[in-house]
N, C-alpha and C positions, 0 to 999 in steps of 0.2 A: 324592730329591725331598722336597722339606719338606710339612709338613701343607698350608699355605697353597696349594702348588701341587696338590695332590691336591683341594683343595674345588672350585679352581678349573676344574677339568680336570673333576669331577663335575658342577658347575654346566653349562657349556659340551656336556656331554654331553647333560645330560637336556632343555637346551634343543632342541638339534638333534632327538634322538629325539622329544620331543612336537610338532614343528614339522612334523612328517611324519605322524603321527598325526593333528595338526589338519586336516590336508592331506585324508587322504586321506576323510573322512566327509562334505566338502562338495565336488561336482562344481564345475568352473568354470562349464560352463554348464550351463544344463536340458537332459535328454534331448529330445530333439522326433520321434523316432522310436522305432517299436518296434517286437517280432517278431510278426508277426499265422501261426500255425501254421495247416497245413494244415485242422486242424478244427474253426477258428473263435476257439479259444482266443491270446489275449495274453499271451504270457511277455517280462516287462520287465528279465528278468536276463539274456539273450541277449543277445550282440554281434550286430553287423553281419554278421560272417564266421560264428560259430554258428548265427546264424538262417537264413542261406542254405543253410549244409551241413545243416541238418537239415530241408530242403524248406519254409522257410520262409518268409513276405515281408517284408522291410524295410519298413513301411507307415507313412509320415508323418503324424503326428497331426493331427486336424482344430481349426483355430483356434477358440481361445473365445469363446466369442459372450458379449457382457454381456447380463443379462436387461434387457425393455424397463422404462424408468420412468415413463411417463406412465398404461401399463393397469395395472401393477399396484394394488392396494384397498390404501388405506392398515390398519395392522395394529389390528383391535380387540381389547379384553380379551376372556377368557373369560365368561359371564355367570354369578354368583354364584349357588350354592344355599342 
């Protein structure tokens, strides 16, 4: 193989390799569920099938409520010493 073909096979490679990399640091979707453990504690590294084998619940997250905007006080400064 000549040089040329050897950049290119390098090029081609490190693409591939960091395309999977890219890959894996971003979920496609949001988690929406988590492990809620016997003793109240939430471990969010647990699968579906770990959380159950280790007497766990599968426990659906509860929707985000926006806070209201009409009561909230508009923000004053701090008062000056």
């Amino acid at each position: 193989m000549t040089a040329s073909k050897w950049s290119q096979v390098a090029v081609l490679a490190a693409l591939i390799g960091s395309s999977g990399v890219a890959l894996a640091k971003e979920p496609m979707h949001p988690q929406t569920h988590h492990c809620k453990l016997a003793d109240g504690s939430m471990d969010m590294k647990k699968t579906h099938k770990q959380c159950t084998a280790a007497k766990g619940t599968w426990a659906k997250d509860a929707p985000a409520t926006p806070a209201p905007k009409d009561s909230a006080a508009p923000a004053t400064p701090a008062p000056k010493k």
